[in-house]
DOVO-288841 format. One record per atom (N, C-alpha, C): residue in three letters; x, y negated, z. Coordinates in pm, whole numbers, plus 50000, padded with zeros to 5 digits. Atoms other than C-alpha are relative to their C-alpha. Example, Ala and Ser with C-alpha at 12.3 -4.5 7.8 and 13.67 -1.06 7.14 Angstrom:
! DOVO-288841
ALA500895011950000;ALA512305045050780;ALA500904988050000;SER499185011949994;SER513675010650714;SER499234989150073;
! end
This chain:
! DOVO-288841
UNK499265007149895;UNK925528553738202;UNK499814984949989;UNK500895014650036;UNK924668520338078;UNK500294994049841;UNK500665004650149;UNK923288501537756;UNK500354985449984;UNK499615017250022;UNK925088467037650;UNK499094998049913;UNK501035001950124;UNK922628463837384;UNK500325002449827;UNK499164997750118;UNK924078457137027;UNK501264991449983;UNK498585006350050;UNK927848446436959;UNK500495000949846;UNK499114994650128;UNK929948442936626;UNK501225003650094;UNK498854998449959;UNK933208455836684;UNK500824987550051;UNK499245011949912;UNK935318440936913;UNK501164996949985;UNK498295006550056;UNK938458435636718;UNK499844991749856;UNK500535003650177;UNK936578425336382;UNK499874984550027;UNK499465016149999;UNK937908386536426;UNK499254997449874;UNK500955004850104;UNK935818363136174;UNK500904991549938;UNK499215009550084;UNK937968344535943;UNK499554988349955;UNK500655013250038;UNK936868308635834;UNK499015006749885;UNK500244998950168;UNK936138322835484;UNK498395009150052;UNK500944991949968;UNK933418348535617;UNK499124995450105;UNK500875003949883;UNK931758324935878;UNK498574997849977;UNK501145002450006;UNK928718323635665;UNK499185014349962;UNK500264986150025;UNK928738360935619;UNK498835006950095;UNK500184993349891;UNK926928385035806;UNK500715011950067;UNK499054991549974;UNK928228409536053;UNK498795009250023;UNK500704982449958;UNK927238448136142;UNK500225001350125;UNK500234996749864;UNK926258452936477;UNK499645011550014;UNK500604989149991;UNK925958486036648;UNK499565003150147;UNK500804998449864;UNK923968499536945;UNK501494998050103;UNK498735002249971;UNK926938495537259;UNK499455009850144;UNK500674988249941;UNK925488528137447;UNK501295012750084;UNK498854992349909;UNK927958549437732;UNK499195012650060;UNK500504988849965;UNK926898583837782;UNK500835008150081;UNK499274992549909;UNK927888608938053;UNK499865014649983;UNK500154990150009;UNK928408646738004;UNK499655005650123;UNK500534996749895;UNK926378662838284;UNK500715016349993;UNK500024987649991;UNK928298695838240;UNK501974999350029;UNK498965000049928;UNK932268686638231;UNK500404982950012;UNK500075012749962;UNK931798647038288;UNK500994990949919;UNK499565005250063;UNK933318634837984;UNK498804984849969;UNK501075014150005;UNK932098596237959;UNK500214994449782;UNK499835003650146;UNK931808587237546;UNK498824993749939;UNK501065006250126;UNK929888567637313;UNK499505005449883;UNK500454992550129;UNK928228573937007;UNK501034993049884;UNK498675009050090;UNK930368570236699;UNK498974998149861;UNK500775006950100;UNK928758545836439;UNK501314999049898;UNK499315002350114;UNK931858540036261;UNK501525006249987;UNK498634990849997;UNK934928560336180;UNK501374989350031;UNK498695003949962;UNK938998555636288;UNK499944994349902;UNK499665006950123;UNK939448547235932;UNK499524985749984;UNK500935016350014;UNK936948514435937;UNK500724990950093;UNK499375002449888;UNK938158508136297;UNK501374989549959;UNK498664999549942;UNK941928511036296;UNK500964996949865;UNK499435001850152;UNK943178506035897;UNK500454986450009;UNK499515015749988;UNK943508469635946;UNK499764992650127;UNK500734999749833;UNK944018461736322;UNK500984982950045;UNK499615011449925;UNK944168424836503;UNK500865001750116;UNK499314997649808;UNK945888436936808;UNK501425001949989;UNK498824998549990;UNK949578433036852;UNK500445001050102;UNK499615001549907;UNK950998446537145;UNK501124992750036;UNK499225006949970;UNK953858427037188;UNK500014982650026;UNK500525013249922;UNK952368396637286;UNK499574997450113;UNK500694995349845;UNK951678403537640;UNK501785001650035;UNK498564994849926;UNK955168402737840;UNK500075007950110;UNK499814986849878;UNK953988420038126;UNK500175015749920;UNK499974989050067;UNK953468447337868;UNK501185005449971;UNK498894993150074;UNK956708446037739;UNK500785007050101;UNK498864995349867;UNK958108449638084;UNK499655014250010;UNK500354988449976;UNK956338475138150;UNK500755014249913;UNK499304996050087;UNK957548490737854;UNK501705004949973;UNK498505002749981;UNK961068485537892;UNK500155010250137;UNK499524994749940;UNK961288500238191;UNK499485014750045;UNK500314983750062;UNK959158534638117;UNK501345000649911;UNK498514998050125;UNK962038536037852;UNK501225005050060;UNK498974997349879;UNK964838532638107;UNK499835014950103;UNK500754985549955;UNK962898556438290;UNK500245016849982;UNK499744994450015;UNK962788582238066;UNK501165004449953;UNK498824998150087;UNK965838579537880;UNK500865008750114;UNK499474988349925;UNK967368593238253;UNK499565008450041;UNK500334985350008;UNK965308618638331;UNK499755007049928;UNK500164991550075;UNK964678632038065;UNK501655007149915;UNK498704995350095;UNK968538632337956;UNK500084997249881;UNK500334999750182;UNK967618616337597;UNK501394995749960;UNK498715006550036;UNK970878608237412;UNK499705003349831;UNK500225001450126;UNK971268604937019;UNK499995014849905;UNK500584988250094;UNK970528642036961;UNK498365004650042;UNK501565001649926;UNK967238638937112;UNK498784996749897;UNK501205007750056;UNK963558625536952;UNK499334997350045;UNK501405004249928;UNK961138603137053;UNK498624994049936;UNK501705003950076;UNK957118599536903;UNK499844991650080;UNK501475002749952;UNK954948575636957;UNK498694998249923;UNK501175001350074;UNK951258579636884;UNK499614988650011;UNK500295018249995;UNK949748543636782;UNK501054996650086;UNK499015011349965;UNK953048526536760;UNK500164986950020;UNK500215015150026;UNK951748497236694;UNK500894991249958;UNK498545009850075;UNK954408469436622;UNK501635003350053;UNK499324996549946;UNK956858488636785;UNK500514993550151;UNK499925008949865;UNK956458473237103;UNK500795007450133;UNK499024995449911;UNK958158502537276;UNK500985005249940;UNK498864991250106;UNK959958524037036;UNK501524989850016;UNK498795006149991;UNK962348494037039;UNK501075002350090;UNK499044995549923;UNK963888502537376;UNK500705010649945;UNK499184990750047;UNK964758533037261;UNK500975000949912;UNK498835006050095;UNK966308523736934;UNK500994994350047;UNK499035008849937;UNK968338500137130;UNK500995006650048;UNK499314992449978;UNK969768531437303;UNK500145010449942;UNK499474984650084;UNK970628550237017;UNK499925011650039;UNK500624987050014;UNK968038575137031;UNK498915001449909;UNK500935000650113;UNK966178585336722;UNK498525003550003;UNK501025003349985;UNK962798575336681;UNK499174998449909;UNK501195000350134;UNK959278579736468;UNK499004995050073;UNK501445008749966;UNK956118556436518;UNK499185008249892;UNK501274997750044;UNK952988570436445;UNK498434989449981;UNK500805008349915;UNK950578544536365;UNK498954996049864;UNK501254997950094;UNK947058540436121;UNK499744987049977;UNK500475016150091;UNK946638504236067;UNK501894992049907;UNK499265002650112;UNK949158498135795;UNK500704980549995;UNK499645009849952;UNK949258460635872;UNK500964997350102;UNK499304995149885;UNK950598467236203;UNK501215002449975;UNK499214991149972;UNK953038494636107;UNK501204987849882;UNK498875006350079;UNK954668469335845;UNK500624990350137;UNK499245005749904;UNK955528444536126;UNK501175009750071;UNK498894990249961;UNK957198477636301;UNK501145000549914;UNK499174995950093;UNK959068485835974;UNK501014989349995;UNK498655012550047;UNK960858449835945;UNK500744998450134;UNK499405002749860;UNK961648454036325;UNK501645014350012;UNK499004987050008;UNK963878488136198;UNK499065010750074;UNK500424992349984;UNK961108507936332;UNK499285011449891;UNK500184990550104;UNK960838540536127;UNK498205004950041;UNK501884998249945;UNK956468543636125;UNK499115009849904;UNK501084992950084;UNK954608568135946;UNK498374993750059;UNK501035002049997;UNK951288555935863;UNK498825007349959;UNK501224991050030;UNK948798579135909;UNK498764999150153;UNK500334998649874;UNK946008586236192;UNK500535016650078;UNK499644986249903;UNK947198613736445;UNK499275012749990;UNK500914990850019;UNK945758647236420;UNK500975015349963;UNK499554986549977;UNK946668686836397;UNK500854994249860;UNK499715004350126;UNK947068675736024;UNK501374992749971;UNK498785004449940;UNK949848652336075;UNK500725002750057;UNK499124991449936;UNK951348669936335;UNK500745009749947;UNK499374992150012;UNK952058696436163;UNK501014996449839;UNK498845007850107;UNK953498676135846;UNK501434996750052;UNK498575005549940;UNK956098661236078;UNK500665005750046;UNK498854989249889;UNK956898690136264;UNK500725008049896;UNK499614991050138;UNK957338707835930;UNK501364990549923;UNK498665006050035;UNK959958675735826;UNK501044999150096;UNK498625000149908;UNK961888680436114;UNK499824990550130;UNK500105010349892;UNK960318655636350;UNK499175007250164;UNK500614999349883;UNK959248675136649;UNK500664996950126;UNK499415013549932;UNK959858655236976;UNK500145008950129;UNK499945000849868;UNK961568653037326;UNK498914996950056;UNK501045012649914;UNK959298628737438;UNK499064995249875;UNK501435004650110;UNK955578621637265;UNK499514991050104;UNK501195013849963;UNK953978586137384;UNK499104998949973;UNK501314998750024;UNK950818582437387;UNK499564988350088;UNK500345011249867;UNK949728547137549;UNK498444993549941;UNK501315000350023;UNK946078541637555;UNK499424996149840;UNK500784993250145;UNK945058558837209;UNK499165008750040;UNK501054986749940;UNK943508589637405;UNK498695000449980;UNK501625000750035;UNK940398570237420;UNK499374993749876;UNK500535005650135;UNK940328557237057;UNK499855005249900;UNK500214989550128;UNK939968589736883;UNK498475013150014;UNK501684991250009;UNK936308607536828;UNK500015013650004;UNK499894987549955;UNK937718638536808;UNK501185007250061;UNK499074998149897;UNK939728645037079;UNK500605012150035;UNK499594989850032;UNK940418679637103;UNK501005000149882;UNK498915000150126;UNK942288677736752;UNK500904994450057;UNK498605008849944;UNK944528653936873;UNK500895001350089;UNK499264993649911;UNK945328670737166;UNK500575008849917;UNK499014986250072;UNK946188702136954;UNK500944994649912;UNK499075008150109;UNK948298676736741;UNK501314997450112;UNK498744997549896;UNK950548672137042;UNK500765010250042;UNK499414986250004;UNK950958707737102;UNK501035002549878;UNK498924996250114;UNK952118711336753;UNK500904992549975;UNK498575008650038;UNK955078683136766;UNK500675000650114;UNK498725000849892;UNK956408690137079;UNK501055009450053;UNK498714991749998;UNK959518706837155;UNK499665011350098;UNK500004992149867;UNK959548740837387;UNK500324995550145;UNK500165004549915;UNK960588723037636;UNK499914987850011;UNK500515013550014;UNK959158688437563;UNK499694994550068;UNK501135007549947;UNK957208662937734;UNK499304989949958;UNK501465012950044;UNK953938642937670;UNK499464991450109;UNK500685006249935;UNK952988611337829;UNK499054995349936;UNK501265007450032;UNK949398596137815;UNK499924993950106;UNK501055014649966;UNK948108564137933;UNK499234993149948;UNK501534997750018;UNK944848559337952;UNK499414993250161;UNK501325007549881;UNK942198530438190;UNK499375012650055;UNK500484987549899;UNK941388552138505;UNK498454997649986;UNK501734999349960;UNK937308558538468;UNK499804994750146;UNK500675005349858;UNK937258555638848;UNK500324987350036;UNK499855013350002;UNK938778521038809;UNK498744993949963;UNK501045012850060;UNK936278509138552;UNK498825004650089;UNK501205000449858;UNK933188523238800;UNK500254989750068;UNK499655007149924;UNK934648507039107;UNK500054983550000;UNK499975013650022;UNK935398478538936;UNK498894991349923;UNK501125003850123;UNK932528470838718;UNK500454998349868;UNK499515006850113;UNK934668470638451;UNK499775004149826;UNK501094993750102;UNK931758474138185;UNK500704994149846;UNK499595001550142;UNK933708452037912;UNK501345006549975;UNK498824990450067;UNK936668476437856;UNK499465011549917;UNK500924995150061;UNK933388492537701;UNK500144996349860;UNK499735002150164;UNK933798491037284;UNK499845011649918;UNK499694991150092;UNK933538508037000;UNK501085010549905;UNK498374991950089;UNK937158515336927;UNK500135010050132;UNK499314989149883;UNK937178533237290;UNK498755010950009;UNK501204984650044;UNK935238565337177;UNK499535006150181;UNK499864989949912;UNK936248582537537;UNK500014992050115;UNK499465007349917;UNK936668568637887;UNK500235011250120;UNK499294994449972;UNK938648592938077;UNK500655000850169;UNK499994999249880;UNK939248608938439;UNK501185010449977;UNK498664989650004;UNK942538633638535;UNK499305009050009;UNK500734988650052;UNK939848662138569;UNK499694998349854;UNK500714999850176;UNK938418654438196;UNK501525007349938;UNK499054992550106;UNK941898656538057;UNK500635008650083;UNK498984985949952;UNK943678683738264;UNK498625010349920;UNK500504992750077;UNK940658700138074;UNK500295004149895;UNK499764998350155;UNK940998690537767;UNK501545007049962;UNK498444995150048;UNK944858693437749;UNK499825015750052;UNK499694990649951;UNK944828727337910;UNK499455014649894;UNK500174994950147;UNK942228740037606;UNK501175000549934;UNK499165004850107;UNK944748728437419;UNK502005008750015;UNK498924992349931;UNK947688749637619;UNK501084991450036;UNK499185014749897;UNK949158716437808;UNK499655002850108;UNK499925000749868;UNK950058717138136;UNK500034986250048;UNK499515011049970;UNK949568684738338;UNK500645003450112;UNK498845003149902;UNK952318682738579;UNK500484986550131;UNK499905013749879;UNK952488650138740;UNK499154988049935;UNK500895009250014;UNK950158620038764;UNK500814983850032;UNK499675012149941;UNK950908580738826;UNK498874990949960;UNK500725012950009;UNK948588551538884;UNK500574988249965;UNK499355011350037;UNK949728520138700;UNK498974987750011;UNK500915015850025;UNK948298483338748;UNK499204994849863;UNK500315002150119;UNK948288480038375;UNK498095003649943;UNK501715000650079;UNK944618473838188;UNK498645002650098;UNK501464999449825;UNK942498470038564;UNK500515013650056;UNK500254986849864;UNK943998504438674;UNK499935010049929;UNK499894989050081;UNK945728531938461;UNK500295011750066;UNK499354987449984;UNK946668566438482;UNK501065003249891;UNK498714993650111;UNK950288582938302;UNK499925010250079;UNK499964982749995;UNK949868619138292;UNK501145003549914;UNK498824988650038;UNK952848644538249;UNK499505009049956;UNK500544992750049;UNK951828668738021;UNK501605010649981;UNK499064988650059;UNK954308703137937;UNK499245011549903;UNK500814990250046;UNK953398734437754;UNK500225007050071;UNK500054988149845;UNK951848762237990;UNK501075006350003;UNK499284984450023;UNK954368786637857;UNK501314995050097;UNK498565006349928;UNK957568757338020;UNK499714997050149;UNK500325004649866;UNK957078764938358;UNK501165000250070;UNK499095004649895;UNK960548751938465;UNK499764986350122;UNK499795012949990;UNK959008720538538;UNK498655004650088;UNK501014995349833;UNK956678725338900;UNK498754986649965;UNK500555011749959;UNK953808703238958;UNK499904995950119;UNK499845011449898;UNK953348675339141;UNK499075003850074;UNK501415000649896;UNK951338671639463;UNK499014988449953;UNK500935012150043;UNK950048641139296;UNK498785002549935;UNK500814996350049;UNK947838658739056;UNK498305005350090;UNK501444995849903;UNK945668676839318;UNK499614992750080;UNK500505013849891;UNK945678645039555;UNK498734997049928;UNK500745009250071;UNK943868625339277;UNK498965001949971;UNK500724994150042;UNK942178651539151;UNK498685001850127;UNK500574996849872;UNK940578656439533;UNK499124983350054;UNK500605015750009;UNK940238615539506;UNK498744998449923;UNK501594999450104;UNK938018617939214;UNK498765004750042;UNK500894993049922;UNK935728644239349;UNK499434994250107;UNK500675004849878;UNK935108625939654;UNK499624984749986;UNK500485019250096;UNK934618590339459;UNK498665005249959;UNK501264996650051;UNK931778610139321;UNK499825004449846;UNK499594999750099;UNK933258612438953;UNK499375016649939;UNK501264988650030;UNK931338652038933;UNK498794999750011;UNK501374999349971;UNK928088639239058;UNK499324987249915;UNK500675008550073;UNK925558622538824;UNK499524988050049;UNK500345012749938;UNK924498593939078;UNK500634989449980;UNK498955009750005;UNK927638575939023;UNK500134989149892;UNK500275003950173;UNK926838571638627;UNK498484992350000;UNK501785006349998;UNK922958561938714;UNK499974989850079;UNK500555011049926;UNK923808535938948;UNK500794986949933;UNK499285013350155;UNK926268514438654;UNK499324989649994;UNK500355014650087;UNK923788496938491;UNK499964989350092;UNK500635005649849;UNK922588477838826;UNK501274986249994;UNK498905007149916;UNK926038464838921;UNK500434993849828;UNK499965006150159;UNK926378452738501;UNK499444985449958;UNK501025005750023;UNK923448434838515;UNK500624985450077;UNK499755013349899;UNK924618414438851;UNK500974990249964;UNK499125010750036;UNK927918405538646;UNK499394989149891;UNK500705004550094;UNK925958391238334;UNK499314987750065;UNK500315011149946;UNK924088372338553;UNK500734988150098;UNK499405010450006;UNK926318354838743;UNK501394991449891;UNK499605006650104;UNK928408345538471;UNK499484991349947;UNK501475008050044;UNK925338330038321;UNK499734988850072;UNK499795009249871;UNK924968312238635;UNK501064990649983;UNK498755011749961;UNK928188294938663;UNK500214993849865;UNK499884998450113;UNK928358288938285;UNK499034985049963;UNK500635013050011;UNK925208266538280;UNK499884994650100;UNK499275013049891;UNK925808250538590;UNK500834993349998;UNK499235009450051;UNK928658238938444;UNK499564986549913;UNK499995003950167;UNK927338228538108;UNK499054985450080;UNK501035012849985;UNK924228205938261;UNK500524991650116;UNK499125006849918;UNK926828191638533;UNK500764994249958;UNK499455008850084;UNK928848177238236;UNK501575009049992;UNK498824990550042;UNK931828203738287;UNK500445006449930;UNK499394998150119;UNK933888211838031;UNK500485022650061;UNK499464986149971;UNK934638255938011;UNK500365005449877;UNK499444994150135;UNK937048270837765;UNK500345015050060;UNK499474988249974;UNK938348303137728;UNK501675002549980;UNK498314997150005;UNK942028319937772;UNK499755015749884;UNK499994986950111;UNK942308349237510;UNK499015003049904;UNK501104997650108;UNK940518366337235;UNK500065017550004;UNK500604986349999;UNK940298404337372;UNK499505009149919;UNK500924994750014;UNK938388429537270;UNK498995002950150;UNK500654997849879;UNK936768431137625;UNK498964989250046;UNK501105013149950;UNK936038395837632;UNK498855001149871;UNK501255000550085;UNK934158399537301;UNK498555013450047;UNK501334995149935;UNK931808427037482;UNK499624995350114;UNK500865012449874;UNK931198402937780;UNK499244990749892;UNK501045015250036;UNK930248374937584;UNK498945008649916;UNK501344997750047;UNK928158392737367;UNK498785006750070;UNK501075000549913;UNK926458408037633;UNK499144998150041;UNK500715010449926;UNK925898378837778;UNK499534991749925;UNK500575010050127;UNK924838361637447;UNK500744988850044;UNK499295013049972;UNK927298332637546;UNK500625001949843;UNK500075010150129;UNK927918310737249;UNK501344987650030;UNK499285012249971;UNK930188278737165;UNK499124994650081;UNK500725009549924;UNK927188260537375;UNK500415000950134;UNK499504992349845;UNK928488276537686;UNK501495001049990;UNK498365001849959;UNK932478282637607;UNK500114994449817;UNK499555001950158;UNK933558260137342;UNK501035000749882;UNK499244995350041;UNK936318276337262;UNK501155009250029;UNK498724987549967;UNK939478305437300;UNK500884996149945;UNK498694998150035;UNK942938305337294;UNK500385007450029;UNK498864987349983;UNK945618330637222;UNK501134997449945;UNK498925003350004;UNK948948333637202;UNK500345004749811;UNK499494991750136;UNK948808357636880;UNK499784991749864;UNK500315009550141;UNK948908338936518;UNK499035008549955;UNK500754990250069;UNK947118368636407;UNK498224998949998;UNK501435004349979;UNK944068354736592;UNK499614987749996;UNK499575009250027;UNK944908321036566;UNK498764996549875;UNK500505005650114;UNK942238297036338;UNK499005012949969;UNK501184992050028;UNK939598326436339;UNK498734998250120;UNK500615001849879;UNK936658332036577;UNK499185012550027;UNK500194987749881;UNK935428359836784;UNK498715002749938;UNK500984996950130;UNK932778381936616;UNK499045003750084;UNK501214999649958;UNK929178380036701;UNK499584987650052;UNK500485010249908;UNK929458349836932;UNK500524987949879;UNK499685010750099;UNK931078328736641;UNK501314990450088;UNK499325014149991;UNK933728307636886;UNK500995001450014;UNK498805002650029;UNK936538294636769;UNK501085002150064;UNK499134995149935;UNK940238307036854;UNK500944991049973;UNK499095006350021;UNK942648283736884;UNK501445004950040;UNK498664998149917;UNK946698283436996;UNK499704993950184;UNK500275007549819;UNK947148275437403;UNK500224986250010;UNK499445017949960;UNK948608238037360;UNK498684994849970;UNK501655009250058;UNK944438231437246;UNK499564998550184;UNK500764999749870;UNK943628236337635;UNK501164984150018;UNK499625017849945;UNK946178205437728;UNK499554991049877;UNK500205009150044;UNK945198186037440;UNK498324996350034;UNK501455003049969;UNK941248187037580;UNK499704999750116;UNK499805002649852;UNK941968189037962;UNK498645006650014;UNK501544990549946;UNK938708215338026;UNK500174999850126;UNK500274998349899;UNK937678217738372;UNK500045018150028;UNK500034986249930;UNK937798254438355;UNK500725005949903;UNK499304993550109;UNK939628281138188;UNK499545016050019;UNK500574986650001;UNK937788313738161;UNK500835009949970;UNK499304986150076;UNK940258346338120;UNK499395009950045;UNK501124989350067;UNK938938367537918;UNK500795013350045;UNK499074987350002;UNK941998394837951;UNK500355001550182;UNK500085002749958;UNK941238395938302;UNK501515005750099;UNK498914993149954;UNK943988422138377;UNK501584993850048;UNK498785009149988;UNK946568398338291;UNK499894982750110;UNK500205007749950;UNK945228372738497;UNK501204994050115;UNK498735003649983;UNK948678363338668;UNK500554998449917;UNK499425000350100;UNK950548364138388;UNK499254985749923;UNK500605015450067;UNK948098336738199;UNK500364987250106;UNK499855008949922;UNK947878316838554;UNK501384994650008;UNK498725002049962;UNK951228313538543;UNK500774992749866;UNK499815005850139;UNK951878305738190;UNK498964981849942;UNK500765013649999;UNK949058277038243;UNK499504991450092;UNK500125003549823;UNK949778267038588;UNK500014983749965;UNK499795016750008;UNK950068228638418;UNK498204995750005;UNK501235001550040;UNK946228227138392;UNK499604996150161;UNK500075007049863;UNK946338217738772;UNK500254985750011;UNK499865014449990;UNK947448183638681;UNK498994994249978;UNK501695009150034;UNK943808175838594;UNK499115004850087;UNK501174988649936;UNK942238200938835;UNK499315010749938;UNK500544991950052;UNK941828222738628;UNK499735013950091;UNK499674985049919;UNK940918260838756;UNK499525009949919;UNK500004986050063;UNK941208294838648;UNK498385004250051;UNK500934991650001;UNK938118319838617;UNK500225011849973;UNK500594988950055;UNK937458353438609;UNK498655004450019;UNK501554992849944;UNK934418373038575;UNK499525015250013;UNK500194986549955;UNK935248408038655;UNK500845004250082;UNK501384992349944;UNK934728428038896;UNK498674994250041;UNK500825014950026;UNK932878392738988;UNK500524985249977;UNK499265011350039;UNK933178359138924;UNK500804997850118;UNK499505008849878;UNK935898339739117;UNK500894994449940;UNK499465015250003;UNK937498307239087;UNK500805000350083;UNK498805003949974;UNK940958296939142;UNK501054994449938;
! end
């Protein structure tokens, strides 16, 4: 489906101390199953390498949290949760949601494999087992007593190589009459959109509501109801049950979407062969506007430190010569620099202390959310960028 060339991982931040190191690059290759149209990569390096020590803190993103907060609210009334209840989540991360719940005294277990991470959870009062997800686990927890109302699942789906297990790991923690949400970047988004850098090595899978009403259904999950969310260019949250709990009807939503897909083209191999094309055109104008800047005397920084933006830029072989630098909000990334391309990550108050003419966001999703947070960068003329689905300036 298309060939970025070679990437290092796109969360593997470079620390001062290691800037004279070398890094491990691996092929950055998207393959399409021509039989039930599962989209996946090749796996060069295991969860364990991955996900054991992880830069990414969700709770630095406020649209996120919102979001968050009010799934919570959400379920807490339909589902009826009250403090004899349980709620999982797989990759808890810093407890970025679990918290709502806690809040409404309803008892709660984080599931979550980078150990770094799960300590931030722990000092937040989030209770986190640190392990990676799997039948294995599942059935440890279900065996201590932890099998759940409600299992979360917010875009992990596509960060595990063997996917099947993991599904059957849900089966085994969830209650008879349970429910499982997953969220998970709609495939027919990233097509549509070109949205080739949500492409990485930590995202094994990239995922359509036919793929998983497959997979889960192996697995003896029922999906039940569908929703499209704005979140990460254009998600899907699937309702999952077990076949056997058929109090709970499905939605008309499922077969809409499912009828959407199909007619997007998402079964037919043309759709996957005509990718690279529309990849190519973003690369290049990026490139374009980039050194038109540079030999025009215009100054271009960057807004974030992604993992999405680090498979654009490397891509695009852009360098400090081209963006001379990123900011993020997270300390975590803070004083390091982005791996492969080498450039530097600063805090956001570095963009007003250098007045850039441009501000490249990298996290393009959030692109309100930043504009809005750095709407002072107009006092110089400054202007926003993105460069996906194409470039555009504002």
């Amino acid at each position: 489906m298309a060939d970025l060339g070679t990437s290092p991982l796109a969360n593997s931040l470079i620390p001062p101390a290691r800037l004279q190191m070398m890094e491990t690059t691996y092929p950055l290759r998207v393959y399409v199953c021509d039989q039930c149209f599962l989209v996946q990569l090749q796996e060069f390096e295991s969860p364990q390498h991955i996900f054991s020590d992880y830069s990414y803190f969700s709770s630095y993103s406020e649209s996120w949290l919102r979001h968050c907060q009010v799934y919570s609210a959400r379920m807490i009334e339909t589902l009826g949760l009250t403090g004899a209840s349980k709620v999982v989540e797989v990759a808890s991360n810093d407890g970025y949601l679990l918290q709502y719940f806690a809040q409404a005294g309803i008892p709660i277990l984080g599931i979550e494999p980078a150990a770094n991470v799960a300590a931030v959870a722990e000092q937040k009062g989030i209770p986190t087992d640190v392990s990676f997800f799997s039948v294995a686990t599942a059935t440890r927890l279900a065996q201590a007593g932890h099998c759940a109302d409600l299992i979360a699942v917010n875009n992990v789906l596509a960060h595990v190589p063997d996917i099947n297990d993991f599904v059957a790991g849900l089966r085994c923690l969830l209650k008879p009459r349970g429910i499982v949400t997953v969220e998970f970047p709609h495939l027919l988004n990233l097509i549509e959109q070109s949205q080739f850098d949500t492409i990485y090595h930590e995202h094994f899978s990239y995922l359509s509501l036919g793929v998983v009403q497959k997979i889960f259904s192996r697995h003896g999950l029922t999906v039940f109801d569908v929703e499209e969310l704005p979140t990460h260019g254009g998600s899907l949250r699937v309702f999952a049950r077990l076949g056997e709990n058929t109090v709970v009807p499905e939605s008309a939503r499922v077969p809409a979407l499912r009828s959407r897909e199909q007619q997007a083209g998402l079964e037919d191999m043309a759709i996957y062969r005509n990718f690279q094309q529309r990849v190519v055109e973003i690369k290049l104008g990026l490139l374009e506007f980039l050194i038109d800047a540079k030999r025009s005397g215009q100054r271009v920084v960057g807004y974030g430190a992604p993992a999405k933006g680090n498979t654009l830029l490397n891509y695009c072989g852009v360098g400090p010569e081209l963006l001379e630098y990123t900011v993020d909000l997270s300390p975590h990334k803070q004083s390091h620099y982005l791996p492969g391309v080498r450039i530097p990550i600063y805090p956001p108050e570095r963009i007003f202390e250098t007045r850039p003419d441009f501000v490249l966001i990298l996290p393009w999703n959030l692109r309100n959310e930043i504009a809005e947070q750095m709407r002072d960068i107009r006092q110089w003329n400054g202007q926003f960028v993105v460069p996906v689905p194409k470039l555009e300036r504002f």
